[in-house]
C-alpha positions, -999 to 999 in steps of 0.1 A, spaced: 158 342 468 149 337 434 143 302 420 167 290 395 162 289 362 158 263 339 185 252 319 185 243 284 200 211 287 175 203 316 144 221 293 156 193 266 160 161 288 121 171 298 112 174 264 126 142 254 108 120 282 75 136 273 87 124 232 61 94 224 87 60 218 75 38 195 86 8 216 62 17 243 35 13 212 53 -20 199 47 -33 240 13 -22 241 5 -43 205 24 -74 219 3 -72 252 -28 -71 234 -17 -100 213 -16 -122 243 24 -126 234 51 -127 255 84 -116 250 95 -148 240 70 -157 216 76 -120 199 111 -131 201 102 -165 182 85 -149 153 104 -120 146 140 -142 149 154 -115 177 166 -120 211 144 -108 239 172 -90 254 172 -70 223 134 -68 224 131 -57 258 156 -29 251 131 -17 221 104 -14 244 119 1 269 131 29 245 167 21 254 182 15 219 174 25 183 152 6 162 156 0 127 140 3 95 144 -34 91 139 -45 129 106 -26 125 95 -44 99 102 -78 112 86 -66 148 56 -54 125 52 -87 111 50 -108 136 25 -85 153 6 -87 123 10 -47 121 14 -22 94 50 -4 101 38 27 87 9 30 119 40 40 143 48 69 126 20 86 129 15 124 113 19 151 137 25 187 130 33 214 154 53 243 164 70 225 191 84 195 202 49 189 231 25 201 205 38 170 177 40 143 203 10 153 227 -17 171 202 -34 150 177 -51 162 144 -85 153 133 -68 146 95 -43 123 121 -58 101 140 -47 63 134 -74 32 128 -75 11 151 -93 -18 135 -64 -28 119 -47 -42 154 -82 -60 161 -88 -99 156 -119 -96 145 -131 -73 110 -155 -50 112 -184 -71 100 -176 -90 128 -175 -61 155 -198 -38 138 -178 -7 145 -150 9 135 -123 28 157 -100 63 158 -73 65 183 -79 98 197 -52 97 222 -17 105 214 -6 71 222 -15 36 236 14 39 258 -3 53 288 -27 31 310 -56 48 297 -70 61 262 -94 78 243 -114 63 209 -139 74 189 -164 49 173 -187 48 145 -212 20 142 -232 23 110 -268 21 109 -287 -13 98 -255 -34 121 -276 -57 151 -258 -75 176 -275 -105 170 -252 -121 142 -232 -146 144 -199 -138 167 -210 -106 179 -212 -114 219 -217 -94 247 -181 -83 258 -168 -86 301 -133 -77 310 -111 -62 335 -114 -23 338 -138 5 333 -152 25 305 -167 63 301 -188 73 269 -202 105 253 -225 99 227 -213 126 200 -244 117 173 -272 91 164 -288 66 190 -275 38 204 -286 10 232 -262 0 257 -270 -34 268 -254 -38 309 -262 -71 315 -298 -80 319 -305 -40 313 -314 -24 279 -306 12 277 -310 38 250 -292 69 245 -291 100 228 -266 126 214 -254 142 245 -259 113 270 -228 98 291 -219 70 305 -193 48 330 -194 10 339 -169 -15 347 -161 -35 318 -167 -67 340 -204 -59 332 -210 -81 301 -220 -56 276 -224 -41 241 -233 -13 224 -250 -11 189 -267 17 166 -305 16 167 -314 50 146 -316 55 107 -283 76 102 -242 67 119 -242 73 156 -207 78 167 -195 78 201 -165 89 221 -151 58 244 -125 61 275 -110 30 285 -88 17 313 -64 0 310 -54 1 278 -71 -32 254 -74 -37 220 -78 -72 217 -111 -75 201 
């Protein structure tokens, strides 16, 4: 017996659950902002039944909504529309350009003199419960200036060094690496990572769960 085919209508309800929401994004920002829903509720002036539906996808968002959530996040509007070409619907929402990718520094606490790096979202979206970055640390940028600590948190990281050389400092430990090295700790280790060569190293981060509370 032959398996049945796929409908259209059933070909487009898959489609749309695999479509990145923007509320998922706008959850995602709020976590890493150490808010709740009823603090997001407080300074955007909308109920967190409303909210709630936003981030669950459930009802539209407007222009003007968006730009009151975006405030109170501290968040430019514009960064959750990111822009994707493509043939098909997959390709837009799953498949990100190099010309495409989103900053990341911008939903950070700190600046980048403070951090001494500066981030590309590489993954499609911050939705998931794991992503991919890709960081650039300058040369001439030591970890040794003022509000630059070593970092410890709940999860796990993986690294590629793409170019340059950098030290990865694990604790006690002192480690330098090379284009081409790897690496994977759990991010309760205190460490940091910093460029010791003459020219940019940049290096490719994956990180679970998702944090960008820096």
């Amino acid at each position: 017996m032959k398996p049945k085919r796929e409908t259209a209508k059933a070909k487009k309800a898959k489609y749309e659950k695999a479509e990145i929401t923007i509320g998922a994004e706008i959850r995602e920002v709020r976590r890493a902002r150490g808010l709740m829903l009823k603090d997001l509720s407080k300074l955007s002036g909308r109920s967190v039944a409303h909210l709630s539906k936003i981030e669950r996808g459930s009802t539209r968002l407007s222009v003007d909504l968006l730009a009151d959530i975006s405030s109170a996040l501290k968040v430019d509007p514009k960064w959750f529309f990111p822009s994707r070409t493509g043939h098909g619907l997959l390709e837009r929402t799953h498949v990100v350009r190099r010309q495409a990718r989103r900053p990341l520094n911008g939903l950070y606490s700190r600046s980048f003199a403070e951090l001494g790096f500066a981030d590309e979202l590489l993954s499609s979206t911050l939705a998931g419960s794991f992503y991919l970055c890709l960081s650039r640390f300058p040369p001439g940028v030591r970890d040794d200036s003022p509000g630059r600590e070593l970092y410890a948190f709940e999860g796990e990281q993986h690294g590629l060094v793409l170019t340059g050389q950098v030290e990865l400092r694990l604790g006690e430990e002192i480690i330098e690496l090379k284009a081409g090295d790897s690496f994977s700790f759990l991010s309760e280790i205190p460490h940091r990572l910093q460029n010791i060569g003459q020219e940019e190293a940049t290096v490719v981060w994956g990180m679970a769960p998702v944090r960008i509370s820096w």
